[in-house]
DSSP file (Angstrom, degrees, kcal/mol; ACC not computed):
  #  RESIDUE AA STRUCTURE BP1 BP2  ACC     N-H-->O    O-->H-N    N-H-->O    O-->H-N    TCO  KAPPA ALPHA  PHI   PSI    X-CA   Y-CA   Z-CA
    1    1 A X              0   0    0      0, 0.0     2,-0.6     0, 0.0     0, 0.0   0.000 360.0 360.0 360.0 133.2   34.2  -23.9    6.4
    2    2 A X        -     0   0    0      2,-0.1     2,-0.4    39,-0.0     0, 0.0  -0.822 360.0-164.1-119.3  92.6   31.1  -22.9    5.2
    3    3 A X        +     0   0    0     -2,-0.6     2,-0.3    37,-0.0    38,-0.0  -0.528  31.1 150.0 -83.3 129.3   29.4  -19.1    6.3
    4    4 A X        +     0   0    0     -2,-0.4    36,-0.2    36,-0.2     2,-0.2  -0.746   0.6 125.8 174.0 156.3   25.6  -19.0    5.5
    5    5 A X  E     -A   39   0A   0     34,-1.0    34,-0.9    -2,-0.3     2,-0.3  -0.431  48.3 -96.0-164.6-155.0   22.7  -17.4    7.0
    6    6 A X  E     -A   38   0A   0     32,-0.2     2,-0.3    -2,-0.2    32,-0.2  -0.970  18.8-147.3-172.8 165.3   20.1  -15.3    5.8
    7    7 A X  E     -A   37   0A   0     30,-1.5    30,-1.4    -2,-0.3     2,-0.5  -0.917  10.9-142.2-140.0 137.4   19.2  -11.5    5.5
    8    8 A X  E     -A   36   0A   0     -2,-0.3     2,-0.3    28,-0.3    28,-0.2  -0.855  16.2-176.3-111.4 131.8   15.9   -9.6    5.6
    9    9 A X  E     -A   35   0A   0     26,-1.3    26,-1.4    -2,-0.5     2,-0.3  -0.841   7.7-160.0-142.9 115.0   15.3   -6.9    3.5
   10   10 A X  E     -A   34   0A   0     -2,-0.3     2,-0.4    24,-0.3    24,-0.2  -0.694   5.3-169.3-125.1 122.0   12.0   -4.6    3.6
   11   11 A X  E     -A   33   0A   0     22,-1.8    22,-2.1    -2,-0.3     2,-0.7  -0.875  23.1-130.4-103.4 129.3   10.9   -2.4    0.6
   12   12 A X  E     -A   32   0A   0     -2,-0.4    20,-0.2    20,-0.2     3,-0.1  -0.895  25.0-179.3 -97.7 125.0    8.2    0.1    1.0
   13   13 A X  E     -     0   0A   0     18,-2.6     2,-0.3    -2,-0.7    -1,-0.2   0.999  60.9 -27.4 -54.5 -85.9    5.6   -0.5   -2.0
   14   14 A X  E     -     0   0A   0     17,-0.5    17,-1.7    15,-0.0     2,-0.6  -0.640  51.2-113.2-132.9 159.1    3.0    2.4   -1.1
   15   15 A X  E     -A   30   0A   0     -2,-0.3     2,-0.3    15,-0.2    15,-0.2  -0.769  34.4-177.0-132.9 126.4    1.5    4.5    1.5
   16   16 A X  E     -A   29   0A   0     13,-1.9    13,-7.6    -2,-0.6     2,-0.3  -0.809  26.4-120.8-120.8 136.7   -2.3    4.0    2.2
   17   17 A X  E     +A   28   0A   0     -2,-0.3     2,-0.3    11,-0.3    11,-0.2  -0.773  44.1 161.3 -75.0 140.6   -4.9    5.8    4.5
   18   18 A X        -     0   0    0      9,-0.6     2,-0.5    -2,-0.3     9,-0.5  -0.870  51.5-112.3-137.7 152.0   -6.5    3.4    7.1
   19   19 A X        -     0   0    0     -2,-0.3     2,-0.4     7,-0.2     7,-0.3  -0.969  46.0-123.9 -94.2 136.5   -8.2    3.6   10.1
   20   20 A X     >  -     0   0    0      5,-2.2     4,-2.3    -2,-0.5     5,-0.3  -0.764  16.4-153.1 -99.1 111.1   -5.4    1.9   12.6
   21   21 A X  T  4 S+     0   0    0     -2,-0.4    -1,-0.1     2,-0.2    40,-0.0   0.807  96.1  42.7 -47.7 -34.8   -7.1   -1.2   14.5
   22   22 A X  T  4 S+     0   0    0      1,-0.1    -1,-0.2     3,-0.1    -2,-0.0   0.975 130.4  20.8 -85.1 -41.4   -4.8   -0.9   17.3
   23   23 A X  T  4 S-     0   0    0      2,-0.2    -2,-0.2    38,-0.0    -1,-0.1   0.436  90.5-132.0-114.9  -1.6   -4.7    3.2   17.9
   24   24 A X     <  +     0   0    0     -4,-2.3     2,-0.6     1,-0.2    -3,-0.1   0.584  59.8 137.6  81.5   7.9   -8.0    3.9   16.1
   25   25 A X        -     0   0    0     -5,-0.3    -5,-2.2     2,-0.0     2,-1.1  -0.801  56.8-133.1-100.9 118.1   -6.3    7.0   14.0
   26   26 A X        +     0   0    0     -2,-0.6     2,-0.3    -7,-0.3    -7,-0.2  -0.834  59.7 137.3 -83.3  87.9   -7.1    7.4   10.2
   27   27 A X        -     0   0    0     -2,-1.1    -9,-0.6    -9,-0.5    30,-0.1  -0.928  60.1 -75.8-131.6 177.1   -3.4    7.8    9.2
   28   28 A X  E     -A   17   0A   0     -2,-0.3    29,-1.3   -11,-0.2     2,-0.5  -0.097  40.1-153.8 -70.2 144.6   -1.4    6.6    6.8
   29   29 A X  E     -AB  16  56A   0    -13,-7.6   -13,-1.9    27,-0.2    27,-0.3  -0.898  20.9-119.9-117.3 140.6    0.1    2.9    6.7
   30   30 A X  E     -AB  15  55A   0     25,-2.4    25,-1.7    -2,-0.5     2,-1.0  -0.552  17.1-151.0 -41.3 124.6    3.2    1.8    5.2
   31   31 A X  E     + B   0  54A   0    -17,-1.7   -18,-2.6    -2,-0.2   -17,-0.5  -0.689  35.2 169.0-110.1  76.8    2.5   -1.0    2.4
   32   32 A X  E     -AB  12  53A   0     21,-2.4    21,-3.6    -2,-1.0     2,-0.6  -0.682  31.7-143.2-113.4 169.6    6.0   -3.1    2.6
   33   33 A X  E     -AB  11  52A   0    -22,-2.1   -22,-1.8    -2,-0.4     2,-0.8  -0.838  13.3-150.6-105.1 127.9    7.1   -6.2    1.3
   34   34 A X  E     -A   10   0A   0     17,-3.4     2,-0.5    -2,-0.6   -24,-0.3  -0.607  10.2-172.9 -85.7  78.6    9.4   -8.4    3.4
   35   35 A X  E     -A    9   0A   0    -26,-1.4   -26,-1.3    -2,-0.8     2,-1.3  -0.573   9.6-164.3-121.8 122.8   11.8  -10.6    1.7
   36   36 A X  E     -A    8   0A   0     13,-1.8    12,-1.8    -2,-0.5   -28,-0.3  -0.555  25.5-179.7 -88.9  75.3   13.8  -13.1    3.8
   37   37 A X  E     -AC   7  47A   0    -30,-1.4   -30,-1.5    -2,-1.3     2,-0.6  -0.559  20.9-121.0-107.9 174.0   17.1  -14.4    1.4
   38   38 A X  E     -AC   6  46A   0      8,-4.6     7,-2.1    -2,-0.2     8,-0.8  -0.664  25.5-154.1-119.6 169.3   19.5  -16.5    2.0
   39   39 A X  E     -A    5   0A   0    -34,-0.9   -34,-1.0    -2,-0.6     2,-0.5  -0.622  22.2-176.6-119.9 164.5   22.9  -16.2    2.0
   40   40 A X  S    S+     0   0    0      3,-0.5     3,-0.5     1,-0.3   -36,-0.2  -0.877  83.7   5.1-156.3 129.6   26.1  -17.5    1.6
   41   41 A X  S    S-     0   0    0     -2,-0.5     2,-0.8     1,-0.2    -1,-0.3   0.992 132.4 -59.1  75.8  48.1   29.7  -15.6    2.2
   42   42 A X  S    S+     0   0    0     -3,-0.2     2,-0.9     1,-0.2    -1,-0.2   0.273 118.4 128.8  87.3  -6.4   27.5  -12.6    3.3
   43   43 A X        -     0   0    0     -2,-0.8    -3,-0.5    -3,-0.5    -1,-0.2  -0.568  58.3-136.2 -69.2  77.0   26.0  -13.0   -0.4
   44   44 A X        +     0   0    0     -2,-0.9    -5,-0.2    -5,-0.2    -6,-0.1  -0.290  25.7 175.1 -72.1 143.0   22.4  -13.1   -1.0
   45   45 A X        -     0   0    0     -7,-2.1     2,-0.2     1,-0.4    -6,-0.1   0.630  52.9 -25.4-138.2 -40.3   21.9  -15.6   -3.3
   46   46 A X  E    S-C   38   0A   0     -8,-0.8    -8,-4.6     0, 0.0     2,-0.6  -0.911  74.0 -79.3 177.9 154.8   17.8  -16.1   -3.8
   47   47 A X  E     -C   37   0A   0     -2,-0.2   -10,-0.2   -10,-0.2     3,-0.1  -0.566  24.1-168.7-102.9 161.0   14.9  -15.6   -1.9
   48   48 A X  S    S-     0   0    0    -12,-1.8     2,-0.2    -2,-0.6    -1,-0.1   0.839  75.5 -18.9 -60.2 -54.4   13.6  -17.8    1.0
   49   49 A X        -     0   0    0    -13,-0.2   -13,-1.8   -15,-0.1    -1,-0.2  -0.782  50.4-147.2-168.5 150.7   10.2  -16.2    1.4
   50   50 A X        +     0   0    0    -15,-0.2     2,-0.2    -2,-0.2   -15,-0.1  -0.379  24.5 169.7-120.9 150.1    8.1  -12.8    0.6
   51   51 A X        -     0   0    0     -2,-0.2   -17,-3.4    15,-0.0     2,-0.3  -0.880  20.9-137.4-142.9 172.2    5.3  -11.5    3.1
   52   52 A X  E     -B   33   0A   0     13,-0.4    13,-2.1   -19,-0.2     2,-0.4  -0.957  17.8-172.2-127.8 155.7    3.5   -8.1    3.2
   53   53 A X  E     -BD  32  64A   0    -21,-3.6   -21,-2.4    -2,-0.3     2,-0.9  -0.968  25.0-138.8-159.1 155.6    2.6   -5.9    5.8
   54   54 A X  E     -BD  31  63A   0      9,-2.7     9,-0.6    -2,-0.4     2,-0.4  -0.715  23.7-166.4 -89.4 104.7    0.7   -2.9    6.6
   55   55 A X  E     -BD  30  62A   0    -25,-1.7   -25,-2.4    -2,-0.9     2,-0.4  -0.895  14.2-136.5 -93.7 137.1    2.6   -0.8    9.0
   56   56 A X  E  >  -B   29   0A   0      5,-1.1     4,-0.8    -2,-0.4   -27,-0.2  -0.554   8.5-159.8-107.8 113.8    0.6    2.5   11.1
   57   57 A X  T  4 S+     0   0    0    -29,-1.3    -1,-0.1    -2,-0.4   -28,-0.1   0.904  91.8  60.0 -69.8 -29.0    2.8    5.7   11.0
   58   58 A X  T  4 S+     0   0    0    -30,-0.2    -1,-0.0   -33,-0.1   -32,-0.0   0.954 131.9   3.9 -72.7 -90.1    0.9    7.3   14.0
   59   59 A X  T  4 S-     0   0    0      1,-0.1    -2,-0.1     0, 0.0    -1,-0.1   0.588  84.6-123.0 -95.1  -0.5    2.0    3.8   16.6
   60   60 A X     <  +     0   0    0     -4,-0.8    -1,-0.1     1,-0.2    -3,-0.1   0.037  58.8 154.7 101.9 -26.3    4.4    1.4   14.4
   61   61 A X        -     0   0    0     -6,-0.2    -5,-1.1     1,-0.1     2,-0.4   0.083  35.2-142.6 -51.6 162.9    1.5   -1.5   15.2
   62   62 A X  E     -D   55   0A   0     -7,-0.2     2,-0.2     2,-0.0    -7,-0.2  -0.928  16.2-162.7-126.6 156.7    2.0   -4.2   12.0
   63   63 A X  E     -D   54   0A   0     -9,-0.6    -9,-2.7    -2,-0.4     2,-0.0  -0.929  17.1-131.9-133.0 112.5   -0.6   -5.9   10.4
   64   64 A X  E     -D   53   0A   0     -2,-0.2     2,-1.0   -11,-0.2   -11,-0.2  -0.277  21.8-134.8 -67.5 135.3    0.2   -9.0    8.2
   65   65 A X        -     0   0    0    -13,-2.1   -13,-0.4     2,-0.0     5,-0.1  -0.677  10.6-124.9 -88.2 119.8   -1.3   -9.1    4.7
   66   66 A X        -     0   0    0     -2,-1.0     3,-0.2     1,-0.1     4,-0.2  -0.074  25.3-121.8 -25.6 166.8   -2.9  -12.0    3.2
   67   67 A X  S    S+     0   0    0      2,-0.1     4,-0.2     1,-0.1    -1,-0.1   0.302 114.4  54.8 -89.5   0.2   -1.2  -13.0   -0.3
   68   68 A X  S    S+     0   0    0      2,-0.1    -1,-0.1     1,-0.1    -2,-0.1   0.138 104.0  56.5-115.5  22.6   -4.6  -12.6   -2.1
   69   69 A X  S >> S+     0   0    0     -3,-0.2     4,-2.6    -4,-0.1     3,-0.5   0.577  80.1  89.8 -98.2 -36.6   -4.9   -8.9   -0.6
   70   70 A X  H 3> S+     0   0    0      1,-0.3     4,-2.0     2,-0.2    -2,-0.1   0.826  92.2  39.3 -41.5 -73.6   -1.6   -7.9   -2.1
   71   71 A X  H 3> S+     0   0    0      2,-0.3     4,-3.3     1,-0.2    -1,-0.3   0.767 113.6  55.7 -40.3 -40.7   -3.3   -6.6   -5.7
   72   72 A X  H <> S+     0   0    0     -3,-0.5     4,-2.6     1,-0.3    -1,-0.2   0.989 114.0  39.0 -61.2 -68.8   -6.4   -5.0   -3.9
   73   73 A X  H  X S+     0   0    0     -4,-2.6     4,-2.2     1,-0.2     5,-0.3   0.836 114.1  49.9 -56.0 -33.2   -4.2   -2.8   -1.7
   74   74 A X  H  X S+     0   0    0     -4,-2.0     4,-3.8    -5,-0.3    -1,-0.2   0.953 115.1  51.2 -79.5 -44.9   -1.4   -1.9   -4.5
   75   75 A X  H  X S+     0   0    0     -4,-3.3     4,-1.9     1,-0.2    -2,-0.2   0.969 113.9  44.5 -59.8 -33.2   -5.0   -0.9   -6.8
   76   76 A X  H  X S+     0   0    0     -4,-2.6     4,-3.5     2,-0.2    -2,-0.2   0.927 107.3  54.7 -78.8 -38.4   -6.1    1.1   -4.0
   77   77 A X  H  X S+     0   0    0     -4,-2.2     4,-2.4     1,-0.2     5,-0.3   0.909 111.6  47.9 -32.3 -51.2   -2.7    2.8   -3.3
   78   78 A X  H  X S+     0   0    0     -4,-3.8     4,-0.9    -5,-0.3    -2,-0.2   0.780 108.9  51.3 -77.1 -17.4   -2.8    3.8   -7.0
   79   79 A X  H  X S+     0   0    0     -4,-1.9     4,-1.8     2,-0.2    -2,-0.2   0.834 113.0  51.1 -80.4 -46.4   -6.5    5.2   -6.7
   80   80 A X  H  < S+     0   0    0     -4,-3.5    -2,-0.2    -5,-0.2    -3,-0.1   0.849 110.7  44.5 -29.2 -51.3   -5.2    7.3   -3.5
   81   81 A X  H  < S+     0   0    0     -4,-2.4     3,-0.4     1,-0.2    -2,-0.2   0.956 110.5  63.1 -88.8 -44.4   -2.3    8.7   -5.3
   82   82 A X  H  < S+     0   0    0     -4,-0.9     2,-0.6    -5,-0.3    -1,-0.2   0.861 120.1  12.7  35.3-106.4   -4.8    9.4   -8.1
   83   83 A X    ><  -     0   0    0     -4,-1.8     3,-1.5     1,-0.1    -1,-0.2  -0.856  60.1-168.5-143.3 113.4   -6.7   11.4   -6.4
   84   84 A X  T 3  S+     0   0    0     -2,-0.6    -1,-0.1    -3,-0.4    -2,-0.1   0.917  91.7  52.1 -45.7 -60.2   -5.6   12.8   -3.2
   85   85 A X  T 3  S-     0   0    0     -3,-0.1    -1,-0.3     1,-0.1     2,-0.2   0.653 124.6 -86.9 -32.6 -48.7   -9.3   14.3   -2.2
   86   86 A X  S <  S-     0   0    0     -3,-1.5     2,-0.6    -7,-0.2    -1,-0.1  -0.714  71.2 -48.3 117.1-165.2  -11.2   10.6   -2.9
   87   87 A X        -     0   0    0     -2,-0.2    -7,-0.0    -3,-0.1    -3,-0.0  -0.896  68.9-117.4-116.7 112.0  -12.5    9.7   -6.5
   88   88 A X        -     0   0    0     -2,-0.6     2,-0.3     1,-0.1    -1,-0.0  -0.137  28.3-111.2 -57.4 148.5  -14.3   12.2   -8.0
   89   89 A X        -     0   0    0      1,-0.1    -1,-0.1     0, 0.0     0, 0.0  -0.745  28.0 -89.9 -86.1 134.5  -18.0   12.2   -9.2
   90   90 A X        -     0   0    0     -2,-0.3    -1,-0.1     1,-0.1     3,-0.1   0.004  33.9-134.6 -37.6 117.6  -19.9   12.3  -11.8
   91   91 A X        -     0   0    0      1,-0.1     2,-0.1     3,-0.0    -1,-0.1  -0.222  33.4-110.2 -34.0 139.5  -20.8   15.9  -13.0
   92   92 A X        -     0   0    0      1,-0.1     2,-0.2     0, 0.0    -1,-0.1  -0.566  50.6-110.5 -77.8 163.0  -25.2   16.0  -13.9
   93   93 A X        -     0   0    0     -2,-0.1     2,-0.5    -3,-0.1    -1,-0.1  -0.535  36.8-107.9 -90.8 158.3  -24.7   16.4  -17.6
   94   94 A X        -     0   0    0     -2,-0.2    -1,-0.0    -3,-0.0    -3,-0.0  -0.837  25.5-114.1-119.6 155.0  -25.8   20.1  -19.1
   95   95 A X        -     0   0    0     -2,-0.5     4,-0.1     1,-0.1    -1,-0.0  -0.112  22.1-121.4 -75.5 148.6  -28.6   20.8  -21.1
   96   96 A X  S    S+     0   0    0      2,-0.1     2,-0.3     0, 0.0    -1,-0.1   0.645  90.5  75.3 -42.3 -44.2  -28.1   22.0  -24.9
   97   97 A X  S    S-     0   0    0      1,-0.1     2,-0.1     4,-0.0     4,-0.1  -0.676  92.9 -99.7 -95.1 154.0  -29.7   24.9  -24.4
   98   98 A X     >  -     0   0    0     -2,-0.3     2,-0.6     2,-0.1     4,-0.5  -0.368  52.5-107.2 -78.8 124.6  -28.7   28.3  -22.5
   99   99 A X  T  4 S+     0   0    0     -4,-0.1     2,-0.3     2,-0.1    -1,-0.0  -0.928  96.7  35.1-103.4 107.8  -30.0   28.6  -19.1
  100  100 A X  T  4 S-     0   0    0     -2,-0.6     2,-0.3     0, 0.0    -1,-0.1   0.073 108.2 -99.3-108.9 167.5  -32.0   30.1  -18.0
  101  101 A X  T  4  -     0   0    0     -2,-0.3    -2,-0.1     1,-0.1    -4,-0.0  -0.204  28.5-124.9 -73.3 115.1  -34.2   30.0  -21.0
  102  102 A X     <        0   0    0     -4,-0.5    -1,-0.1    -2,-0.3    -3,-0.0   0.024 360.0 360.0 -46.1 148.4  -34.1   32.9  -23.2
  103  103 A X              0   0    0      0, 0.0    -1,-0.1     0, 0.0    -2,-0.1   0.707 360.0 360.0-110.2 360.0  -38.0   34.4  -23.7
C-alpha cells in the first residue's frame, strides 16, 4: 500500500507597495511563491509546480503573477528596500567657484 499526495508550501520573497485593485489602498503586498510537491510517505520528494502571487495586507485579495513578471517585481522589491522614501534625485551639480561671488 502505497500513501502519496501532495503538499503546498508558500514562501514570502518580498514585500512591495501597491495600490490594491480590489480595496483601492496603497499598502503593502506580499510577494510569495507557491510551490505544490509531491509526496510520498508524507515525504516531499520534488516539485509539481511553482506560481507567484501578490497578496494585499490591508484585505488578503490575491493576485496571480505572470511568470515573465517574476524578475520585474523581485528588481522593484530590491529598489523599495533600497530606498524607503522613492529613488533619489539627481543633485544640480555646484559651481567651482564660491558663491555668492566674492567682489
Amino acid at each position: 500500500m502505497l500513501i502519496w499526495g501532495w503538499r503546498t508550501q508558500a514562501r514570502t520573497l518580498a514585500m512591495i507597495t501597491f495600490l490594491c485593485a480590489y480595496c483601492r489602498n496603497p499598502s503593502a503586498h506580499a510577494f510569495v511563491e507557491v510551490i505544490k510537491k509531491f509526496t510520498l510517505f508524507f515525504i516531499p520528494l520534488f516539485p509539481i509546480s511553482t506560481s507567484h502571487r501578490l497578496v494585499c495586507t490591508s484585505c488578503r485579495a490575491q493576485t496571480t503573477v505572470p511568470q515573465n513578471d517574476v524578475t520585474n517585481l523581485l528588481g522593484r522589491a530590491h529598489t523599495q528596500s533600497m530606498y524607503p522614501g522613492g529613488i533619489p534625485q539627481p543633485r544640480p551639480a555646484v559651481p567651482d567657484t564660491p558663491w555668492p561671488p566674492m567682489p
